[in-house]
N, C-alpha and C positions, 0 to 999 in steps of 0.2 A: 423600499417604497420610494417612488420618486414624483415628483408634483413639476407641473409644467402651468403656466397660465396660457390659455388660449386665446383669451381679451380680459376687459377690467371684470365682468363678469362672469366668466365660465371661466372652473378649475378641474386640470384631468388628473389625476391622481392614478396611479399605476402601484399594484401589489401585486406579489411572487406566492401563487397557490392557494390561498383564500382570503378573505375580506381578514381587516384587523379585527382585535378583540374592541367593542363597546362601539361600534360605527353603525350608528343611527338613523337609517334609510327612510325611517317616517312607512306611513301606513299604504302608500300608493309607491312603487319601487317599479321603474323604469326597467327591463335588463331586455340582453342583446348576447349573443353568444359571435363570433369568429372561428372559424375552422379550415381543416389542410383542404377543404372540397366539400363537395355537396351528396356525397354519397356516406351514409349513418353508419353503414358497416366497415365501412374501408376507414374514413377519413377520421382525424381525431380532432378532439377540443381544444381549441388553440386558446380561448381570449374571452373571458366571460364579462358584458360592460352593466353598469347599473347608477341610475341616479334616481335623486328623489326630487327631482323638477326643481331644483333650487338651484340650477345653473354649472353645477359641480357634479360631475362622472369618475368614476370609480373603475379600474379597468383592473381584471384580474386573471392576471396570465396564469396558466397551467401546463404543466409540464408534461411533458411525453410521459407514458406511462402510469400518471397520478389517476390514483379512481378517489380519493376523498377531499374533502374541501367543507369539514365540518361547520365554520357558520356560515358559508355558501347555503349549503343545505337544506340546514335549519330554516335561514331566511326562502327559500323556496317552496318550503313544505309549511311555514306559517300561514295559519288557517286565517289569522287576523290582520295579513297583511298582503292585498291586491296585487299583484305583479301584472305588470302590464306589457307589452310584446307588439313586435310587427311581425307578419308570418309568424306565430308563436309556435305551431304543428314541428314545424324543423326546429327551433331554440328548445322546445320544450323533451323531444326525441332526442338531441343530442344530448343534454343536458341531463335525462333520465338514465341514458346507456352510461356515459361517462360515470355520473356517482350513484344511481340506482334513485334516485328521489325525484317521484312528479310534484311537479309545479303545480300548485294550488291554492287557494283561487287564484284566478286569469283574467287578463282582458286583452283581447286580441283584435289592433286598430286596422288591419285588413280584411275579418271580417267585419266591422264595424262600415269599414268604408264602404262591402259590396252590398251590403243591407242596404245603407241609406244615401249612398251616394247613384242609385240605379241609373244616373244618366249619361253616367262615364265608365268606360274600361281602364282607366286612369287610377290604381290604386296601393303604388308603390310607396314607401317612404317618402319617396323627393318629390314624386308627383303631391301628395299631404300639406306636404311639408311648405311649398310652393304654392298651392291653392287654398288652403287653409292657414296659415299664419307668414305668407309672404317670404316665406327663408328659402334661401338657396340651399343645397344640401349639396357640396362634391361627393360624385361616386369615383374620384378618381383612383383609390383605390381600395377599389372593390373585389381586381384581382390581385391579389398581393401574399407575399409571401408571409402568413400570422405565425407562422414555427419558428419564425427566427427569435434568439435569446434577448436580442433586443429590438426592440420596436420603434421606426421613426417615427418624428413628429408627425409628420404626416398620417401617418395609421394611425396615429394615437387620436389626432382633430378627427379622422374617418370616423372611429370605432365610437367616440364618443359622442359625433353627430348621429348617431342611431338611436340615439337614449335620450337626449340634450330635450326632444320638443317632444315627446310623446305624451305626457302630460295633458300640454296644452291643445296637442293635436286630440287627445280623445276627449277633452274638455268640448272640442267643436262638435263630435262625432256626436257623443250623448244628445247634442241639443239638435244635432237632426233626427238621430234615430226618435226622440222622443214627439218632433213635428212628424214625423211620419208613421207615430204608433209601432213603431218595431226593436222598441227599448227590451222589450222583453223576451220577444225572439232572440234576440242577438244576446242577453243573458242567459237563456238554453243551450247557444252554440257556444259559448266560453265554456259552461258548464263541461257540456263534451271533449272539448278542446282538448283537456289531457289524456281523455282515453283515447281518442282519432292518434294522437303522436305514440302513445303504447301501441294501438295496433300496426303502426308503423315500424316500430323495433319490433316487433312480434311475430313480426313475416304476412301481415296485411297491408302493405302500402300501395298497392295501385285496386285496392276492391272494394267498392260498395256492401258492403255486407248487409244495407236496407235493400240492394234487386233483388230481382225474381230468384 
């Protein structure tokens, strides 16, 4: 395990294959995944990230060939505790292939944003992140090599600015979707959330299965 400070407030914290025993994520849990590419079948899980909006990220490397990651798990299949995601469909997909357990309950701040944000095509991370709580976000590396044994600082700031405001960022989201009355839509689409990324490992990823 190795701890790096990022400023006097944010601590990144890096583990080898799973979270420690007794590490207390609290009931809303941040997480973010890292991978060799964007392709579910090919590409593997490099870099699994998680915080519980207290400033401190948790970043948990995985190894070539690892399929378990017991309280990883556990903590993603807790019926009692929210996990929250940006694009959740692909973290949620990798992360099901990889150890076999869907992510349950969800909140996913992309769809959040296209519900109630309708007046923008603007609804990345950094765009959020940058419009809703004034933070810069570097994507400078975004392409980057996550297999490697060790991780620069730099991908460690990256990985852990993924997780670091999401919190606060759906903290915003809530209080539009709710001026817009679309709080509860956008809790049926979370709802979904994990089975749209199963039908995605499942050999449905580019099909509407509600058309004709």
């Amino acid at each position: 395990m190795a701890e790096r400070d990022q400023d006097r407030s944010q601590t990144i914290t890096v583990h080898q294959g799973d979270l420690p025993e007794g590490l207390d994520l609290g009931a809303v849990v941040a997480v973010d995944t890292e991978t060799m590419g964007l392709n579910p079948w090919r590409d593997r899980l490099c870099l699994v990230q998680l915080s519980a909006g207290d400033g401190s990220a948790h970043l948990v490397q995985i190894a070539p060939g690892q399929s378990t990651a017991p309280r990883l798990a556990a903590l993603l299949a807790d019926p009692d505790r929210l996990k929250l995601f940006h694009f959740g469909r692909f973290d949620i997909a990798m992360l099901y292939r990889s150890f076999g357990v869907l992510a349950a309950p969800v909140y996913c701040t992309k769809i959040a944003s296209k519900l109630a944000r309708t007046f923008t095509d603007r609804h990345s991370l950094r765009h959020l992140a940058q419009e809703l709580l004034g933070v810069d976000i570097s994507k400078a590396q975004q392409s980057s090599d996550w297999g490697a044994e060790t991780l620069s600082t730099a991908q460690c700031e990256y990985a852990a600015g993924d997780v670091l405001y999401l919190h606060r960022i759906r903290e915003r989201l809530d209080e539009m979707l709710l001026r817009e009355g679309r709080q509860e839509l956008a809790a049926r689409c979370f709802d979904f959330l994990p089975a749209r990324a199963r039908l995605d490992i499942e050999g449905w990823p580019e099909v509407d299965i509600f058309a004709h």
